[in-house]
NULO-879252 format. One record per residue: x negated, y, z of N, C-alpha, C in turn; residue in one letter. Coordinates in nm, 2 decimals, padded with zeros to 4 digits, always signed. Last residue first. Example, Ala and Ser with C-alpha at 12.3 -4.5 7.8 and 13.67 -1.06 7.14 Angstrom:
BEGIN
+--------+--------+--------+--------+--------+--------+--------+--------+--------+---------+
!   n.px !   n.py !   n.pz !  ca.px !  ca.py !  ca.pz !   c.px !   c.py !   c.pz ! residuo !
+--------+--------+--------+--------+--------+--------+--------+--------+--------+---------+
! -01.28 ! -00.22 ! +00.71 ! -01.37 ! -00.11 ! +00.71 ! -01.29 ! +00.00 ! +00.79 !       s !
! -01.32 ! -00.57 ! +00.78 ! -01.23 ! -00.45 ! +00.78 ! -01.32 ! -00.33 ! +00.78 !       a !
+--------+--------+--------+--------+--------+--------+--------+--------+--------+---------+
# end
This chain:
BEGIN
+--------+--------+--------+--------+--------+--------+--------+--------+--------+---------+
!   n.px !   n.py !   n.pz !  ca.px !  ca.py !  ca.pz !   c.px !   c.py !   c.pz ! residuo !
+--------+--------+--------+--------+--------+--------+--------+--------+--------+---------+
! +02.08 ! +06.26 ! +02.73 ! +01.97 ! +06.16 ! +02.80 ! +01.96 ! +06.12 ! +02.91 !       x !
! +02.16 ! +06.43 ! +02.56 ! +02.18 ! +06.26 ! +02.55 ! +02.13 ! +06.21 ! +02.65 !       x !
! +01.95 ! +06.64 ! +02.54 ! +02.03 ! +06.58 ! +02.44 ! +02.04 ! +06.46 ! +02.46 !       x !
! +01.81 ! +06.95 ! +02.65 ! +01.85 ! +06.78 ! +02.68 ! +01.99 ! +06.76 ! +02.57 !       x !
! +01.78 ! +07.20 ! +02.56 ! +01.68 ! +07.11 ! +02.51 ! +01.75 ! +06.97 ! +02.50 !       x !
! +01.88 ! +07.36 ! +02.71 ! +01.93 ! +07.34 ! +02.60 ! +01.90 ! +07.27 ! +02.50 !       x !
! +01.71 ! +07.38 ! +02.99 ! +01.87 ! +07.27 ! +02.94 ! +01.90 ! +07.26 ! +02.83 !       x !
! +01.53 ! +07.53 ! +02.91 ! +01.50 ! +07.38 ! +02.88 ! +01.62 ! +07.33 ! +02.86 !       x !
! +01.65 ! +07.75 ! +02.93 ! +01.61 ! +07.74 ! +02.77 ! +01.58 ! +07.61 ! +02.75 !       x !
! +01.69 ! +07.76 ! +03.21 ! +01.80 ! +07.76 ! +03.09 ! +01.74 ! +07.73 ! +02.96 !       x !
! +01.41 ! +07.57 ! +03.31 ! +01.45 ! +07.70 ! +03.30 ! +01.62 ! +07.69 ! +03.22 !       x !
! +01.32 ! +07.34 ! +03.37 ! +01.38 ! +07.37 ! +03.47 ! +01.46 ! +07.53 ! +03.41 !       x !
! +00.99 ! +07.43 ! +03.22 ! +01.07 ! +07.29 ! +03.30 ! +01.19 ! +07.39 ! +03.41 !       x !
! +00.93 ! +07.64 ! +02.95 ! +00.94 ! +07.58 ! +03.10 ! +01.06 ! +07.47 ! +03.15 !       x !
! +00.88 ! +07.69 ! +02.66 ! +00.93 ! +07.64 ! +02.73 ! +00.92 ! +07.56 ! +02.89 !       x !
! +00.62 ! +07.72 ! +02.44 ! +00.67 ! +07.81 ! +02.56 ! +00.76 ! +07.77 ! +02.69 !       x !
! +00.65 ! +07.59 ! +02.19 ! +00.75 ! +07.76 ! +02.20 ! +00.78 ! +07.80 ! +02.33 !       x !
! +00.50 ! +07.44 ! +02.24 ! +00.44 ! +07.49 ! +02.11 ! +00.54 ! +07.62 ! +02.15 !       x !
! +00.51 ! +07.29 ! +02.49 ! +00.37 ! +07.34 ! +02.44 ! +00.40 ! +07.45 ! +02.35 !       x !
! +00.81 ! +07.26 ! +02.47 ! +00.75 ! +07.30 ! +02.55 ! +00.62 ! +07.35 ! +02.54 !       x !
! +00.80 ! +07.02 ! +02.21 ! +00.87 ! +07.23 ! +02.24 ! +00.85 ! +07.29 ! +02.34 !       x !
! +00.65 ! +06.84 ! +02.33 ! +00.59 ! +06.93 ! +02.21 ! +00.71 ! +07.07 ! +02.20 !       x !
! +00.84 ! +06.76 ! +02.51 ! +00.70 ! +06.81 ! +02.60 ! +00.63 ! +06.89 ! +02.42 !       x !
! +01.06 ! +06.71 ! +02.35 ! +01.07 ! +06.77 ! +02.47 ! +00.96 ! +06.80 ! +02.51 !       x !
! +00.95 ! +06.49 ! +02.20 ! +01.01 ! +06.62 ! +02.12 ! +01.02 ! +06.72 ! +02.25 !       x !
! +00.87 ! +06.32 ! +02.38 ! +00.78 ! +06.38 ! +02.27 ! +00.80 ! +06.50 ! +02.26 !       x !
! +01.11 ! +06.21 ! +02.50 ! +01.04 ! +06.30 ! +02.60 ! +00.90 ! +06.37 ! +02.50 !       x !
! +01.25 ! +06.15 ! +02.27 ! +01.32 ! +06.25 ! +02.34 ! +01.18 ! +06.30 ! +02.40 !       x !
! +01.09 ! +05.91 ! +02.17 ! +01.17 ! +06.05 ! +02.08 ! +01.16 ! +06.16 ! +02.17 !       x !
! +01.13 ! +05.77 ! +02.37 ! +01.00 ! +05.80 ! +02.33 ! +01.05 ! +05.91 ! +02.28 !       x !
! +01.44 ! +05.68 ! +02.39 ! +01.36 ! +05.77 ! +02.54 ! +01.21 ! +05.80 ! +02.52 !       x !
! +01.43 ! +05.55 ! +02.15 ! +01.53 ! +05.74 ! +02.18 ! +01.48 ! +05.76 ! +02.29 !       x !
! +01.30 ! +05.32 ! +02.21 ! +01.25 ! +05.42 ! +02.08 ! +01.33 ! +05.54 ! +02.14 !       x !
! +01.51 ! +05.23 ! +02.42 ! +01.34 ! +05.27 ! +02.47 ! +01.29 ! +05.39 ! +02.37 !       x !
! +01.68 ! +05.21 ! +02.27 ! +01.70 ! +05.32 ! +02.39 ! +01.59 ! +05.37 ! +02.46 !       x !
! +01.63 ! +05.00 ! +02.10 ! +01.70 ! +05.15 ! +02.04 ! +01.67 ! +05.26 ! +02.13 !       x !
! +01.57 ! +04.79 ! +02.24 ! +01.47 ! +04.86 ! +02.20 ! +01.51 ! +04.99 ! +02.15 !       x !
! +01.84 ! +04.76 ! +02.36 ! +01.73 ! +04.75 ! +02.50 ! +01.66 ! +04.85 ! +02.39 !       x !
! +01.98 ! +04.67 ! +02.14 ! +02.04 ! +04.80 ! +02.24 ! +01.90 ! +04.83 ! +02.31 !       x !
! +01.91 ! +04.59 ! +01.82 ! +01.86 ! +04.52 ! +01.95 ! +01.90 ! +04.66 ! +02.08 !       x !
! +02.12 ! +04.63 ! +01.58 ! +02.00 ! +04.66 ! +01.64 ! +01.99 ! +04.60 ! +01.81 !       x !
! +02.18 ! +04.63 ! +01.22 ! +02.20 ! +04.54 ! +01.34 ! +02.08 ! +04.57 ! +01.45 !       x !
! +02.41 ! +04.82 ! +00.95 ! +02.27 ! +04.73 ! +01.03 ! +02.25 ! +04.71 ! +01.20 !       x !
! +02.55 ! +04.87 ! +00.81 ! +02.57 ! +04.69 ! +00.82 ! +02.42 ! +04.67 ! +00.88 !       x !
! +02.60 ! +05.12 ! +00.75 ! +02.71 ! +05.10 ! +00.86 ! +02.69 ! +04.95 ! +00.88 !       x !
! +02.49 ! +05.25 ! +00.60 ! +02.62 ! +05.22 ! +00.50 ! +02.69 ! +05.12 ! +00.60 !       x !
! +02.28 ! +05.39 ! +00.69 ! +02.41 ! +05.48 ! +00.65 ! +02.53 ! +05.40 ! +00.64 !       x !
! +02.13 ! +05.15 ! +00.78 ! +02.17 ! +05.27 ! +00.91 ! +02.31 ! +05.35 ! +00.88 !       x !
! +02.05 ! +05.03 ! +00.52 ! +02.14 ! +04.99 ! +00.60 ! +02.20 ! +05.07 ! +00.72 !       x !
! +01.89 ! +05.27 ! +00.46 ! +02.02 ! +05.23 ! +00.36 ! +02.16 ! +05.15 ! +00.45 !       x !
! +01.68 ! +05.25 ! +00.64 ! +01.77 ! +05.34 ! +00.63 ! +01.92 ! +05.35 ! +00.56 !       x !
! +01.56 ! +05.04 ! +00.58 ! +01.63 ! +05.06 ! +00.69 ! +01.73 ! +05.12 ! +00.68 !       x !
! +01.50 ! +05.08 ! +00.30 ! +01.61 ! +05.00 ! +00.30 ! +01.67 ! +05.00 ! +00.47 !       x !
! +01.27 ! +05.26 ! +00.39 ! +01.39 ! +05.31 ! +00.33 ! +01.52 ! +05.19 ! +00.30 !       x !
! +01.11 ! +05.12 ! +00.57 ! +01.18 ! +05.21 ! +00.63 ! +01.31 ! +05.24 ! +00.51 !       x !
! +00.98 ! +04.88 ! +00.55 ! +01.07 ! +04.89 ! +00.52 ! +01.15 ! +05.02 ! +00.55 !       x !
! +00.73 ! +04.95 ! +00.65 ! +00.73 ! +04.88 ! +00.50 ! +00.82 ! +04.83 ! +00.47 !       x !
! +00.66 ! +05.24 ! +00.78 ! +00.64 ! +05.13 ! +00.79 ! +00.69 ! +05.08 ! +00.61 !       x !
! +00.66 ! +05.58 ! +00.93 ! +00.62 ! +05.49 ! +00.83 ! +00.65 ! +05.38 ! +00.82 !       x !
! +00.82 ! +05.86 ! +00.98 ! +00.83 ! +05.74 ! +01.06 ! +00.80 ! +05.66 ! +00.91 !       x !
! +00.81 ! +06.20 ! +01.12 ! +00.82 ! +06.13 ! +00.99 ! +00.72 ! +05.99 ! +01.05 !       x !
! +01.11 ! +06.42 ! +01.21 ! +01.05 ! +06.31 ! +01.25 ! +00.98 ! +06.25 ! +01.12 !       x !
! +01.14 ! +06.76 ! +01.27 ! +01.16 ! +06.65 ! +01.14 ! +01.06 ! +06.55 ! +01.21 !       x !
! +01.35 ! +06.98 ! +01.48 ! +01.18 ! +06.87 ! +01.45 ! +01.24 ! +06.77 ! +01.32 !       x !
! +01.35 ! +07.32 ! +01.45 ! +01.44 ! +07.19 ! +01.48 ! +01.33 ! +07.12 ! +01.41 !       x !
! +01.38 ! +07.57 ! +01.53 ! +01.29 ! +07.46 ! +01.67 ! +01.39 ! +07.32 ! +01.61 !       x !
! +01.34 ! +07.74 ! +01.30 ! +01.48 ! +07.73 ! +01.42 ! +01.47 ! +07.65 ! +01.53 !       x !
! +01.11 ! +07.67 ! +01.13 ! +01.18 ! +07.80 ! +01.20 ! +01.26 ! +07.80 ! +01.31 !       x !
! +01.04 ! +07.35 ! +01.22 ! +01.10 ! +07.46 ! +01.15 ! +01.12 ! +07.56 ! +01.22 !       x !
! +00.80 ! +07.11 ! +01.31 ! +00.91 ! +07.18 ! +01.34 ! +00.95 ! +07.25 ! +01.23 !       x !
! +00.73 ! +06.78 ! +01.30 ! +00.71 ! +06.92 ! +01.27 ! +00.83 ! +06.97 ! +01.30 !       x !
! +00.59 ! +06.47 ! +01.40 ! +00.62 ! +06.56 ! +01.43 ! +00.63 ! +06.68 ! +01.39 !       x !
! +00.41 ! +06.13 ! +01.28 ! +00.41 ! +06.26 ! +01.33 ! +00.55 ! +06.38 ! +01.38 !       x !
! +00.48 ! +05.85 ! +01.26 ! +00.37 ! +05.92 ! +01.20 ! +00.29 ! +06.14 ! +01.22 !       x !
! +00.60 ! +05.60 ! +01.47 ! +00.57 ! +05.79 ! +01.44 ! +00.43 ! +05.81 ! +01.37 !       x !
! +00.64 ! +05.34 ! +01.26 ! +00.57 ! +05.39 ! +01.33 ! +00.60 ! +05.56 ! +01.28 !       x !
! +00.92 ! +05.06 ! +01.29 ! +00.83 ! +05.16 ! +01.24 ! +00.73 ! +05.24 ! +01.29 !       x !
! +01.02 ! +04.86 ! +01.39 ! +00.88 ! +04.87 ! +01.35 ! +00.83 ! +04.97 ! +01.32 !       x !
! +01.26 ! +04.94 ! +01.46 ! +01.32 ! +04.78 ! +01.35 ! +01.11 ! +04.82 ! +01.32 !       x !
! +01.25 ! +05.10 ! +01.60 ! +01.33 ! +05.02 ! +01.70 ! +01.30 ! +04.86 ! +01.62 !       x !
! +01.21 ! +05.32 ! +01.47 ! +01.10 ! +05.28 ! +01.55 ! +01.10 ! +05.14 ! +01.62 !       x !
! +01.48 ! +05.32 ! +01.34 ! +01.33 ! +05.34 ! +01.23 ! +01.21 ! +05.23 ! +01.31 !       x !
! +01.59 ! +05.43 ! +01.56 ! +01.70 ! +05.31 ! +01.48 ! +01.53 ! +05.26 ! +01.43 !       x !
! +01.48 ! +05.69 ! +01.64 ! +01.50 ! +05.53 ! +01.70 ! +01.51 ! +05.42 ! +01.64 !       x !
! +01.58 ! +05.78 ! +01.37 ! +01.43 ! +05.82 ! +01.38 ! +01.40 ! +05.68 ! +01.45 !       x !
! +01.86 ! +05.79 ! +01.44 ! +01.79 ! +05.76 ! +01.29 ! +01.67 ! +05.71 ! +01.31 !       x !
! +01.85 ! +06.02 ! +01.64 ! +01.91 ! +05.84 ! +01.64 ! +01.87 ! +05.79 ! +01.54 !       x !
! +01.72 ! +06.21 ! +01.52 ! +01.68 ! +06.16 ! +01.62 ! +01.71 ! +06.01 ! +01.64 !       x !
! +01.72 ! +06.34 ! +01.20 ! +01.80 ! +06.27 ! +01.31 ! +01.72 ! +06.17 ! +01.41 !       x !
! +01.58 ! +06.42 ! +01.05 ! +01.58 ! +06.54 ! +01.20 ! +01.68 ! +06.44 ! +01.22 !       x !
! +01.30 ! +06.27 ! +00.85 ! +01.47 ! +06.24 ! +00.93 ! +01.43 ! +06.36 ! +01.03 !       x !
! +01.13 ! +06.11 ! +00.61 ! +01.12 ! +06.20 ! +00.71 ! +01.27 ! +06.22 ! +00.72 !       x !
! +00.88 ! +05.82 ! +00.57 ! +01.06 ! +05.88 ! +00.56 ! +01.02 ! +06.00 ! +00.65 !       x !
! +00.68 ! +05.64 ! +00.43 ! +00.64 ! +05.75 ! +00.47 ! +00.82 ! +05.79 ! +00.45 !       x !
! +00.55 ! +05.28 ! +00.32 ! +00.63 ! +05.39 ! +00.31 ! +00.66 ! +05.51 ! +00.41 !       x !
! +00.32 ! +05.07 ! +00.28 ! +00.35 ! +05.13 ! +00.39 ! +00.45 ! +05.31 ! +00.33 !       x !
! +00.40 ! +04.83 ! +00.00 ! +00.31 ! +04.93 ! +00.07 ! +00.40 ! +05.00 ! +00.20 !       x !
! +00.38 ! +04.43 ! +00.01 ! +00.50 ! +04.57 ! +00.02 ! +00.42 ! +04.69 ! +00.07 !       x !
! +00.33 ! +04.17 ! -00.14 ! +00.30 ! +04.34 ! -00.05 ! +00.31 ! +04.42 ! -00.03 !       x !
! +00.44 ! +03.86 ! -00.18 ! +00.42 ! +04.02 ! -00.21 ! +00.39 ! +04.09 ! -00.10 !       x !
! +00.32 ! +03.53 ! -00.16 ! +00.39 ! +03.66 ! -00.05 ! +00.35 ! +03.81 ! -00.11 !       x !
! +00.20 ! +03.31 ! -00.22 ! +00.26 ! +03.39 ! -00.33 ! +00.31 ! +03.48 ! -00.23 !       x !
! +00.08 ! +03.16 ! -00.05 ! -00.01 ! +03.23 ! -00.08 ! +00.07 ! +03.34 ! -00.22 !       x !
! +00.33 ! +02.99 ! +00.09 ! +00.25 ! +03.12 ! +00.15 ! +00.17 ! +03.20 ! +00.04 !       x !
! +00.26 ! +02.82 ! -00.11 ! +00.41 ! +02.85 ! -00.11 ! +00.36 ! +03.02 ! -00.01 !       x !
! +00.02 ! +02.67 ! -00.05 ! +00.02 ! +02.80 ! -00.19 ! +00.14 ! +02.83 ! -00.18 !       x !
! +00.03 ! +02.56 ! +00.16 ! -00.02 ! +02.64 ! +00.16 ! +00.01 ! +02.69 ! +00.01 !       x !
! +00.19 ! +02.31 ! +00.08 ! +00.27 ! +02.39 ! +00.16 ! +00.20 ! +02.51 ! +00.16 !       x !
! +00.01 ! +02.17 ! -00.08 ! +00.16 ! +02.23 ! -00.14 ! +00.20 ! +02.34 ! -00.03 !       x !
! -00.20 ! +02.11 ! +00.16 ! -00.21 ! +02.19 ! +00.02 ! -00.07 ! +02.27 ! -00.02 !       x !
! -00.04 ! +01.97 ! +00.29 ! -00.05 ! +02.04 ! +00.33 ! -00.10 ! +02.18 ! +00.26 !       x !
! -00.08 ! +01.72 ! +00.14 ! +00.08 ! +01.80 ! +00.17 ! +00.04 ! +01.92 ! +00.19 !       x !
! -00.31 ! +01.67 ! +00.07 ! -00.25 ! +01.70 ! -00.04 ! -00.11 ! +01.74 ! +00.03 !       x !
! -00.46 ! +01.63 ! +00.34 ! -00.47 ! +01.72 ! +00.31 ! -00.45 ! +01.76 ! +00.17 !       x !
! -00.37 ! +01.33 ! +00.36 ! -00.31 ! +01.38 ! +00.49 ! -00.28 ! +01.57 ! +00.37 !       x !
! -00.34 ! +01.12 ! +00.08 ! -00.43 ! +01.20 ! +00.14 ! -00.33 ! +01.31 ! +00.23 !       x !
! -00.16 ! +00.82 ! +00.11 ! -00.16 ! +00.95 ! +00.03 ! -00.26 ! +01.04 ! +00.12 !       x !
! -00.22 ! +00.50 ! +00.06 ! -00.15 ! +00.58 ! +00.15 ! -00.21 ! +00.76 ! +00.10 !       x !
! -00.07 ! +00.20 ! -00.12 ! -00.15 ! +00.33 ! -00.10 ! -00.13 ! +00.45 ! -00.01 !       x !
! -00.08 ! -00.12 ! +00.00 ! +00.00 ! +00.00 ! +00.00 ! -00.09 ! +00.12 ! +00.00 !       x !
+--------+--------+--------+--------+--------+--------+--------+--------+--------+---------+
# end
């Protein structure tokens, strides 16, 4: 009875991996904060922070799905883990909150901060 080399299965199984496309690292930008979470929550990464005239922040959140994340976030069929969504929005929040503070001055405690809290 011939018995088959252990390291011909295992072959087949490896070149089934070795066909895997590469999806490049995509670059979104969003002032929606919940959006931003949703982004961070499914891997993405903060890539940075800017403001506008008006103190409103554009989040910009990389990874190698972000834009079908996002497709899914609008069209209402995507699915998120609650625990990590809340963590990503309590990163968001205290960023955005201690960089408007540095950059326009704001004090802890003052009326200008309250106007700051959102959600939290």
């Amino acid at each position: 009875m011939p018995v088959e080399p252990f390291f011909y299965s295992i072959s087949a199984k490896i070149s089934i991996f070795e066909s895997k496309e590469v999806i490049p690292i995509q670059n979104y930008e969003t002032t929606d904060i919940f959006l931003g979470a949703f982004l961070l929550s499914h891997g993405g990464a903060l890539s940075g922070i800017s403001f506008n005239s008006r103190m409103i922040a554009t989040f910009v959140i990389s990874g190698e799905a972000v834009h079908q994340l996002d497709r899914e976030y609008h069209s209402g069929t995507a699915l998120v883990n609650p625990v990590h969504l809340r963590e990503s929005l309590n990163h968001l929040q205290d960023l955005l909150f201690d960089m408007k503070r540095a950059k326009f001055g704001i004090n802890p405690g003052s009326g200008a901060d309250k106007a700051l809290t959102v959600l939290k």
